[in-house]
C-alpha positions as CSV (number, residue, x, y, z in Angstrom):
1,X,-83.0,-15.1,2.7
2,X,-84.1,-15.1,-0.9
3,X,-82.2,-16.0,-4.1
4,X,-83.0,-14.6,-7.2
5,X,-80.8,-15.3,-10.4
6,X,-78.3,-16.8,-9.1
7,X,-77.8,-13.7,-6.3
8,X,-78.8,-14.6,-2.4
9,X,-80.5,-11.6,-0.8
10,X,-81.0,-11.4,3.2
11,X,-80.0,-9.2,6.7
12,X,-76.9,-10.1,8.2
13,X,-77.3,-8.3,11.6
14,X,-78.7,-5.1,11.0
15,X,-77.2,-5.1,7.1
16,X,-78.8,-6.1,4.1
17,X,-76.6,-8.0,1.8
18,X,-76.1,-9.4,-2.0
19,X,-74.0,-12.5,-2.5
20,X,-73.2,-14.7,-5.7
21,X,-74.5,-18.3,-4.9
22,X,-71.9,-19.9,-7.1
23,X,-68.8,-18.5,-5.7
24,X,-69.4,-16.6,-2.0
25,X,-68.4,-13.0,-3.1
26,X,-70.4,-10.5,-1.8
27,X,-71.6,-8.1,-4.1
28,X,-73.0,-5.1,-1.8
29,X,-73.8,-4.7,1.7
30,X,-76.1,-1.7,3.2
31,X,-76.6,-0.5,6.6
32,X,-79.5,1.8,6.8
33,X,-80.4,4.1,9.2
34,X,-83.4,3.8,10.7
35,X,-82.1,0.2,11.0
36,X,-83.9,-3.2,9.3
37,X,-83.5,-4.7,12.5
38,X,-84.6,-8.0,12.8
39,X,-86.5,-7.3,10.0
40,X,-87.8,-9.9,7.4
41,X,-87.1,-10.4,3.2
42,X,-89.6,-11.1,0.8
43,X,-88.9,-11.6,-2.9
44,X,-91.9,-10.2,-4.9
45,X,-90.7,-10.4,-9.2
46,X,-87.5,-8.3,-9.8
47,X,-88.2,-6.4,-6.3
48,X,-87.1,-6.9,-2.3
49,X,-90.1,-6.0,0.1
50,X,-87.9,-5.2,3.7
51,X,-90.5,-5.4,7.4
52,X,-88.0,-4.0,9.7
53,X,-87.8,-4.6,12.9
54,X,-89.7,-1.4,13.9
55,X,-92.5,-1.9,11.4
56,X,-91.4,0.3,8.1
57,X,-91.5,-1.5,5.0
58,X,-89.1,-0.9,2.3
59,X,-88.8,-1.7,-1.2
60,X,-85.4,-2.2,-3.1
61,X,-84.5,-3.4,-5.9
62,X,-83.2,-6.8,-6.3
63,X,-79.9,-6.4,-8.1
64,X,-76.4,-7.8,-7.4
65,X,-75.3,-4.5,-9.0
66,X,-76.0,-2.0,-6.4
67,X,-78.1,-1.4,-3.6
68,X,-81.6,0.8,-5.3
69,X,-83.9,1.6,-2.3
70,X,-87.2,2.9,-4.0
71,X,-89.4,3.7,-1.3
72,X,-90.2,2.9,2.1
73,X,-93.6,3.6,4.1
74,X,-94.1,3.5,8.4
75,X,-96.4,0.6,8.3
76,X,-97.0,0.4,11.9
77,X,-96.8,2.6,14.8
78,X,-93.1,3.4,15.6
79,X,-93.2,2.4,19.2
80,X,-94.6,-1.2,18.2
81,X,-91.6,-4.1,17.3
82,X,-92.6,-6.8,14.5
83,X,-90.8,-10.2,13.4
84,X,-93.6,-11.1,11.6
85,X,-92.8,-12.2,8.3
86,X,-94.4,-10.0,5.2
87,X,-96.7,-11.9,2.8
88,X,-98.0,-11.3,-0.7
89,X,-101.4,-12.3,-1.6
90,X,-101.9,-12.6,-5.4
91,X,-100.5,-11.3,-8.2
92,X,-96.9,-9.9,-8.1
C-alpha cells in the first residue's frame, strides 16, 4: 500500500483500490483483467507503477478521482509468476 495526499492506494485481492485516509470511504475499486494478482504498488510522483502477479507492469494514475490506467508492458515471460517488489532507481 501507498498513500499519496491523503488517499491510500493498494490490491485488495485481485482489486486495486483508492481510500480516503481520514475517513475510510472508498473512492474506486478496479478489477482488471488479465488480473494484478498478487501483484505489488509502487508510488513514483503523481503516478502508480502495478508488477502483477504474472509479470506485466502497469502504470495508472494516482488519483482518488477515478481509476486512469495509462499503459501497461509484458515485462516478463507470461508463464513466469513474480512477488518481487518493483523498485525505482533515481530520479522520478
Amino acid at each position: 500500500m501507498v498513500v499519496r495526499g491523503g488517499y491510500a492506494f493498494g490490491l485488495n485481492g485481485d482489486r486495486l483500490q483508492c481510500v480516503d485516509v481520514a475517513t475510510g470511504e472508498r473512492m474506486w475499486r478496479k478489477r482488471r483483467r488479465p488480473s494484478f494478482g498478487f501483484g505489488q504498488v509502487l508510488l513514483a510522483g503523481e503516478h502508480l507503477i502495478v508488477s502483477t502477479e504474472a509479470g506485466e507492469i502497469v502504470q495508472i494514475l494516482a488519483s482518488p478521482e477515478k481509476y486512469e490506467e495509462l499503459g501497461s508492458l509484458q515485462a516478463l515471460a507470461e508463464d513466469e509468476v513474480c512477488w518481487n517488489n518493483p523498485v525505482i532507481v533515481g530520479d522520478v
